[in-house]
Structure formats: structure tokens, C-alpha cells
C-alpha positions as YAML, in Angstrom:
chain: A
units: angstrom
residues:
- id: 1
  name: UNK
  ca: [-8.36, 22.38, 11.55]
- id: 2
  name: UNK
  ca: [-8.34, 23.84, 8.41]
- id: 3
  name: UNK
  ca: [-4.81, 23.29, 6.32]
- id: 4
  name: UNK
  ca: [-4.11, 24.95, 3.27]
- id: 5
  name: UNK
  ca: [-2.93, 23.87, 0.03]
- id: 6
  name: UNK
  ca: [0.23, 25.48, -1.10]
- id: 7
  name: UNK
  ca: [-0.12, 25.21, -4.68]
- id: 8
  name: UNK
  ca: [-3.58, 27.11, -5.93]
- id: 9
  name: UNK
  ca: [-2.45, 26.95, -9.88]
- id: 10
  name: UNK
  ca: [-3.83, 24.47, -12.32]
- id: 11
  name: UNK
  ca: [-1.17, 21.46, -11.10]
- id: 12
  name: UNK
  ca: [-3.15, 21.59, -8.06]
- id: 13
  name: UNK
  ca: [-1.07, 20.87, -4.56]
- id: 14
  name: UNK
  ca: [2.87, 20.15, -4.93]
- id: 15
  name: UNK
  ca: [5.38, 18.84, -2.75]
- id: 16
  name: UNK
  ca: [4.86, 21.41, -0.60]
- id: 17
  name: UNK
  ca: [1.62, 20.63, 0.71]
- id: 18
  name: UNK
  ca: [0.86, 20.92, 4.14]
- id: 19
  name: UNK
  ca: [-1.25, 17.49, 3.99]
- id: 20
  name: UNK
  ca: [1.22, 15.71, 2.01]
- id: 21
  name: UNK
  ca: [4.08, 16.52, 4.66]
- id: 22
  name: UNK
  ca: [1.50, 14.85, 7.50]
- id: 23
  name: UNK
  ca: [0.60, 12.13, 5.03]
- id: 24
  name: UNK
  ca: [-3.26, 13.26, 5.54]
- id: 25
  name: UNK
  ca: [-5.05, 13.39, 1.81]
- id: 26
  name: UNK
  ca: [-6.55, 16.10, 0.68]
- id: 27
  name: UNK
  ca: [-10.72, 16.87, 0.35]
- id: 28
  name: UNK
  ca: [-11.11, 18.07, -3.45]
- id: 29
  name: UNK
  ca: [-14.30, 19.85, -2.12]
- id: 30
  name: UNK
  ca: [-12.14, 21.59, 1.02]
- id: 31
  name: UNK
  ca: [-9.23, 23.21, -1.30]
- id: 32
  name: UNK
  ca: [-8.78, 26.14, -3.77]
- id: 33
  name: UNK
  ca: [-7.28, 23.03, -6.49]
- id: 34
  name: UNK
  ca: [-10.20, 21.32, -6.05]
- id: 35
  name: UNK
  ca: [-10.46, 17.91, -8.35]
- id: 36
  name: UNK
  ca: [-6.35, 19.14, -9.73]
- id: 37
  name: UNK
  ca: [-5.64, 18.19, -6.54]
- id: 38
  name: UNK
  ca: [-2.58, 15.46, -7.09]
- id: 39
  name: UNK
  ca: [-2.81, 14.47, -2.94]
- id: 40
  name: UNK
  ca: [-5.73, 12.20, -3.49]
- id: 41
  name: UNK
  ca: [-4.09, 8.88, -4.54]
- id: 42
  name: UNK
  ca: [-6.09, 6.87, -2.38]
- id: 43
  name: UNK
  ca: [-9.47, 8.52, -3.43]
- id: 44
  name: UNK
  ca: [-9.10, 8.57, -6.72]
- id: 45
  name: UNK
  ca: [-7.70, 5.27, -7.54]
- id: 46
  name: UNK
  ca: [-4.29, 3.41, -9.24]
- id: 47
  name: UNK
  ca: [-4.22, 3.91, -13.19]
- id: 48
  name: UNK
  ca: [-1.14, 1.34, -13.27]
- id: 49
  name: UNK
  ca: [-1.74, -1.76, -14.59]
- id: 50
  name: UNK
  ca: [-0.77, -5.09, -13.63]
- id: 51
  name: UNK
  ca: [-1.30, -8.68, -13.21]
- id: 52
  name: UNK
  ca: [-1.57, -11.23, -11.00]
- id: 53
  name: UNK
  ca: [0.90, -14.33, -12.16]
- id: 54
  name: UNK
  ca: [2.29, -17.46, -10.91]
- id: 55
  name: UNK
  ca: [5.67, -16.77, -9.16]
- id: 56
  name: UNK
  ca: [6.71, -20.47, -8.98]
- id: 57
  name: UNK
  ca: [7.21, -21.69, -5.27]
- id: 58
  name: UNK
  ca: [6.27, -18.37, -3.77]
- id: 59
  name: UNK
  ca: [2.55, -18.65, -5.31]
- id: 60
  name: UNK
  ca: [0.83, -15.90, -6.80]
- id: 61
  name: UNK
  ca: [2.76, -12.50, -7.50]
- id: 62
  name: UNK
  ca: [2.28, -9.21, -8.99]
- id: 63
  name: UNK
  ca: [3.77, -7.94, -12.02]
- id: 64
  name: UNK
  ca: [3.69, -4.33, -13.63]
- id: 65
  name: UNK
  ca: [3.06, -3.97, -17.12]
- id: 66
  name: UNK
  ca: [3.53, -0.67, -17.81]
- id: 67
  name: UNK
  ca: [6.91, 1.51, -16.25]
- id: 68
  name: UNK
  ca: [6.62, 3.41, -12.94]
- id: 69
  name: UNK
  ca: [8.67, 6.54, -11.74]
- id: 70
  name: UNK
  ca: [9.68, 6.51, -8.13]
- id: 71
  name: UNK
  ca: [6.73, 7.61, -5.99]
- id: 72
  name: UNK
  ca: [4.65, 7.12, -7.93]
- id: 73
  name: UNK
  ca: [1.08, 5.39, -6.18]
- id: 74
  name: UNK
  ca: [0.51, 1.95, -7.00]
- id: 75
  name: UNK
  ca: [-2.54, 0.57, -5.06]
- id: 76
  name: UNK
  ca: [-4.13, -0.11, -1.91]
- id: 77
  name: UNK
  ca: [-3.74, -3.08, 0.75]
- id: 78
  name: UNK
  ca: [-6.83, -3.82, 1.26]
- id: 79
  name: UNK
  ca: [-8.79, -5.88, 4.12]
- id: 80
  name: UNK
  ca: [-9.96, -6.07, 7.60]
- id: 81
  name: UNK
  ca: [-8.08, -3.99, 10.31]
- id: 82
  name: UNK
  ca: [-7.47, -6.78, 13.12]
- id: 83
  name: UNK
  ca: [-5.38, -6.32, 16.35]
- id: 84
  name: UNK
  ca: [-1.73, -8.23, 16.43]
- id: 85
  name: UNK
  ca: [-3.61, -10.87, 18.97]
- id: 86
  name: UNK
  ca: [-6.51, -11.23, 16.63]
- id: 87
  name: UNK
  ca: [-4.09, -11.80, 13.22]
- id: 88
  name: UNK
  ca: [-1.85, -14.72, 15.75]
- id: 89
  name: UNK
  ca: [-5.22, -16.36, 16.31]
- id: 90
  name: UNK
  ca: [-5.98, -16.38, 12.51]
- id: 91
  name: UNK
  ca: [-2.09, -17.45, 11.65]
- id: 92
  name: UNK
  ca: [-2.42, -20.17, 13.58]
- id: 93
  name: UNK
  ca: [-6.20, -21.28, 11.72]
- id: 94
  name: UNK
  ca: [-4.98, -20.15, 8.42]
- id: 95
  name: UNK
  ca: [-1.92, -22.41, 9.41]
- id: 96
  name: UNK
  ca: [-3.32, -25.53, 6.70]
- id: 97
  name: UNK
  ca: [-3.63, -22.88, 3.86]
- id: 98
  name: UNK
  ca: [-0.58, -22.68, 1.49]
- id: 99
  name: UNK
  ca: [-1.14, -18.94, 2.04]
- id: 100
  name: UNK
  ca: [-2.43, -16.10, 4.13]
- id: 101
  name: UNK
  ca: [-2.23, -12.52, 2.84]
- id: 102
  name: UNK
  ca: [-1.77, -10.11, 6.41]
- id: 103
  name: UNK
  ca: [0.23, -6.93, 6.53]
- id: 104
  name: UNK
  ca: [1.02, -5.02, 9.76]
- id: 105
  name: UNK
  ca: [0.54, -1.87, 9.79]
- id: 106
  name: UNK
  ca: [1.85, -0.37, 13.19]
- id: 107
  name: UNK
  ca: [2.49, -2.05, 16.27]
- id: 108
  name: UNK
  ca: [-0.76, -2.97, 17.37]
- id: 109
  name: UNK
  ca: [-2.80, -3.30, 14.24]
- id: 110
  name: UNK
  ca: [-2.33, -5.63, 10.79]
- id: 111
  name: UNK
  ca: [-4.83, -5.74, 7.82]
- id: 112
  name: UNK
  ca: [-5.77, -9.09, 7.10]
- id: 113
  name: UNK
  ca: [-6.80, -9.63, 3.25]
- id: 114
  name: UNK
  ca: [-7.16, -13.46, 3.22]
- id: 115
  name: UNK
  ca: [-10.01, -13.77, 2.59]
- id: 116
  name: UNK
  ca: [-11.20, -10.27, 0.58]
- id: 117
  name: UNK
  ca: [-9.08, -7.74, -0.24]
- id: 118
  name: UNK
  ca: [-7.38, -5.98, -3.65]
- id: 119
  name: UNK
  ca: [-4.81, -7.30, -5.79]
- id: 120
  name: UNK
  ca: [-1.75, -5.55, -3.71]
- id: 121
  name: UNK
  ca: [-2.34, -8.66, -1.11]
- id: 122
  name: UNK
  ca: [-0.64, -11.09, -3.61]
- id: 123
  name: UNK
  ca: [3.04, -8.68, -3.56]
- id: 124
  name: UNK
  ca: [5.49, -11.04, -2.68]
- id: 125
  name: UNK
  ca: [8.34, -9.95, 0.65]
- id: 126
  name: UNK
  ca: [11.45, -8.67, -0.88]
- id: 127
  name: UNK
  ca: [14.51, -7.93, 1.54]
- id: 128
  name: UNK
  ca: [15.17, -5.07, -1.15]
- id: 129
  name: UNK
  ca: [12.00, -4.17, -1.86]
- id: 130
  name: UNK
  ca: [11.10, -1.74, -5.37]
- id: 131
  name: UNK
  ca: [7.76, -0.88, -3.16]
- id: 132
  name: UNK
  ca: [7.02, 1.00, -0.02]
- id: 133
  name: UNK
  ca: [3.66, 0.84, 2.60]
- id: 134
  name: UNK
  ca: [2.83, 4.26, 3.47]
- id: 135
  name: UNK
  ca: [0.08, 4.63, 5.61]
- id: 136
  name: UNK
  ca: [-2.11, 7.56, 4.63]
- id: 137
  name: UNK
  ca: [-5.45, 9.16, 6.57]
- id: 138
  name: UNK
  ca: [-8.17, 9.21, 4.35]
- id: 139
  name: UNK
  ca: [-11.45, 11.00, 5.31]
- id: 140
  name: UNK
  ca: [-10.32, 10.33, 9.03]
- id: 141
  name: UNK
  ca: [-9.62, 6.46, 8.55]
- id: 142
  name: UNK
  ca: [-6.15, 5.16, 7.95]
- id: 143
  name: UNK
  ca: [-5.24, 3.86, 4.33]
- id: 144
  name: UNK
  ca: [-2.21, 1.90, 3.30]
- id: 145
  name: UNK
  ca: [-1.06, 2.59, -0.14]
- id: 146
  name: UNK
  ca: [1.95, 1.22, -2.15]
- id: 147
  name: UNK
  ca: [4.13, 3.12, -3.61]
- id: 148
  name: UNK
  ca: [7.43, 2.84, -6.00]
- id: 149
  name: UNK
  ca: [10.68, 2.37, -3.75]
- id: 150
  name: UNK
  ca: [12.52, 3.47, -7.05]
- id: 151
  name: UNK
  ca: [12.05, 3.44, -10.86]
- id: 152
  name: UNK
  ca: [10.50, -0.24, -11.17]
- id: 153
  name: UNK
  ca: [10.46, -1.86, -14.95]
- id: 154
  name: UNK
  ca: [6.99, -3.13, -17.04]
- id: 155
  name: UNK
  ca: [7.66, -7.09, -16.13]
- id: 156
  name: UNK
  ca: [9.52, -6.43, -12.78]
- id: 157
  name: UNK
  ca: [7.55, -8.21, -9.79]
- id: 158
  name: UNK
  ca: [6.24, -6.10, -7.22]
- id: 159
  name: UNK
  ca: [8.02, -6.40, -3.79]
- id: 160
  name: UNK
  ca: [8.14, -4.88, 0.04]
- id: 161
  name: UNK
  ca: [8.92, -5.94, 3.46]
- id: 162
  name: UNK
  ca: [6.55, -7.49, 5.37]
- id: 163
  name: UNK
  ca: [7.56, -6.92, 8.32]
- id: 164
  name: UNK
  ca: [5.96, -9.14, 10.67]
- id: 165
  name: UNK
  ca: [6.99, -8.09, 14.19]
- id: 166
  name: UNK
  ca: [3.99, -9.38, 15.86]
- id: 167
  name: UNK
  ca: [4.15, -12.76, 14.42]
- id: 168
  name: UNK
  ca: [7.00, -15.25, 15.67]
- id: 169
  name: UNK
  ca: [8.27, -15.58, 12.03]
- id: 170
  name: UNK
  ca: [12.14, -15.34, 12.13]
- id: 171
  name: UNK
  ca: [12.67, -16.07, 7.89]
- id: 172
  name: UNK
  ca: [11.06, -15.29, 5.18]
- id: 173
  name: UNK
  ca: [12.32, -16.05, 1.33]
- id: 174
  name: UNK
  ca: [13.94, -13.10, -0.24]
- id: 175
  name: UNK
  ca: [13.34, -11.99, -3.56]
...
């Protein structure tokens, strides 16, 4: 199926945006905006900077170090798609490391980036977290992005929930 941009002007597709609203990323090739296309986060790539840095007790964190608006795209969570029984099995192996770097992203599926993934695996839980997961589909496979909560500060840490349904974890440390 065919969806249509709504926005055919130089700024490329707006809030409006059929594919935006279903959280599906545009193809520059498939629209009128082409490359102006702003719903290709994902494809395109983060031009935020930041830095990994030591967070104290909570290991390794991520810091901005430039100012971002709310919404604004951040990175991807990168790693391997496991299933929820497949990510307990590696908890409980990963259980000697100081650290383990999984995020679930529905019910039945978490991405584990222990051992590869991007820099957006070392953002630290927050219980008021300045970030947000959104899971986007890319090219028909499923992305997870993170994006500003709110206006977040050059030097702020980077935060969001974790949410760990499918592991028996009842606390984590909030930031």
C-alpha cells in the first residue's frame, strides 16, 4: 500500500504525515519530498553528539553535549532481537558481569546489545526519564529509536525506563 506524504513543499513531510502517524518511515525514493523528507530519522542517522562517561556506581552513562528540543531523534538501540525466554537465559549467564545492556521492546521480544550494539545501550533507567523508546518500521523491520522526553540540557545524562516486564527484576536505581 502506497501512503502519501502530506507535505510535497521543500520542508518535505510534516506532522501530518500519514507514515509518521503509524510510526512507519518514509522511502526518500517512494515520495514526492524525496531526500527533504524529515520522517527518515532512523535512515539517515543522529547528528547529536554525545559521550559515553563514567556515572559513578551506575557504570557507564551517556551525556549530551550539545542542547536538544523535545522530539527531537537521538539514536538507535542497537543489537540482537532475542525472545523474552532467550534474554532470561542470557540474564542468568550474563549474571557474573557487572553489566548487561537488554531493552524490551514489546511483550515477547527484547534487543540484547551486550555484547555489540551502539552507544544508546549505555543510557542509564530513569523513573522520570528526559528520553523515550519509540519503536519505528524501517524498510519492513522494526527499529527502536530514542527520542527527547522534553527539552534535555548539553551535560544532562541521558535517561528512560527500562521496563523489564519479562525479567523478575522488582527495583531498579532511579536517576
Amino acid at each position: 500500500m502506497q501512503l502519501r506524504s502530506d507535505d510535497k513543499s521543500t520542508r518535505g513531510c510534516g506532522d501530518g504525515c500519514i507514515n509518521r502517524a503509524s510510526r512507519y518511515q518514509c522511502a526518500a525514493e517512494s515520495y514526492p519530498c524525496g531526500e527533504r523528507c524529515s520522517n527518515r530519522q532512523l535512515q539517515v542517522g543522529s547528528t547529536i553528539t554525545t559521550a559515553v562517561v563514567d556515572c559513578g556506581r551506575r557504570g557507564v552513562g551517556v551525556i549530551l553535549l550539545e542542547p536538544v528540543d523535545t522530539g527531537r531523534y537521538i539514536g538507535e538501540y542497537v543489537g540482537e532481537v532475542i525472545t523474552c525466554r532467550e534474554a532470561h537465559e542470557r540474564a542468568l549467564k550474563y549474571h557474573h558481569e557487572k553489566h548487561s545492556y537488554m531493552l524490551q521492546v514489546c511483550a515477547s521480544e527484547v534487543i540484547d546489545a551486550t555484547r555489540i550494539g551502539s552507544q544508546m545501550r549505555f543510557v542509564n533507567h530513569g523513573c522520570g526519564p528526559n528520553c523515550l523508546v519509540e519503536k519505528w518500521c524501517v524498510r519492513g523491520r522494526e527499529r527502536c529509536g530514542l527520542f527527547a522526553a522534553r527539552q534535555i540540557r548539553a551535560g544532562d545524562e541521558l535517561t528512560f525506563d527500562y521496563q523489564l516486564h519479562c525479567f523478575s527484576i522488582r527495583t531498579i536505581e532511579c536517576l
